[in-house]
N, C-alpha and C positions, 0 to 999 in steps of 0.2 A: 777591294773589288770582289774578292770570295765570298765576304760576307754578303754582300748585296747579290752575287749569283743567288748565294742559299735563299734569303729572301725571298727574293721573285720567283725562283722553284716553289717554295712553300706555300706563296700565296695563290700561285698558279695550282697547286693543287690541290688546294684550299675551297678555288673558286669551280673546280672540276666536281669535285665531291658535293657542292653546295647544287652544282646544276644539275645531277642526274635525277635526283627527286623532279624537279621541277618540271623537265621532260619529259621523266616517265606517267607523269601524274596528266599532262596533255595527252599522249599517245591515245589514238585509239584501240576501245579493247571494242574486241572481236567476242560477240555473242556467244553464251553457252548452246552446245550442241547436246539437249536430252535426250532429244527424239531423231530419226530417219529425217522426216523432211517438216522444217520450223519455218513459222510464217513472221518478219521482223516486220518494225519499217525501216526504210530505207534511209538516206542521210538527207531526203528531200522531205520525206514525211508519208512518201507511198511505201505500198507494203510491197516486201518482194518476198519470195520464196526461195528459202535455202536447203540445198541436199546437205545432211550432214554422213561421215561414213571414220566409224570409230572415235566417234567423242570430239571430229575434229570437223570443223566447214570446209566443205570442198568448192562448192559452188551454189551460185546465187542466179536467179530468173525474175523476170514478171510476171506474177502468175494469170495464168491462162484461166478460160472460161470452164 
């Protein structure tokens, strides 16, 4: 019975290890921020506009006229 706990532990973390690539390889990334304010598109395929504020995205708009 020990040995089969060890098993299933191992395999269990076996299959933990196998899945974080695979996750993190879906995840969405989040655009570089070069500039003050970047123009992406969107996850629709419109463009929006983002303030970025030290290297990081703060926030996202539609941009205006």
């Amino acid at each position: 019975m020990r040995l089969f706990a060890l098993i299933l532990v191992f395999l269990l973390g076996a299959a933990l290890l196998l899945a974080v690539p695979v996750i993190a390889h879906r995840a969405p990334r989040s655009p570089d921020c070069t500039g003050r304010l970047m123009t992406f598109a969107g996850p629709h395929g419109q463009a929006v506009q983002c303030v970025c504020f030290a290297g990081t995205l703060s926030t996202c708009f539609d941009p205006g006229p």
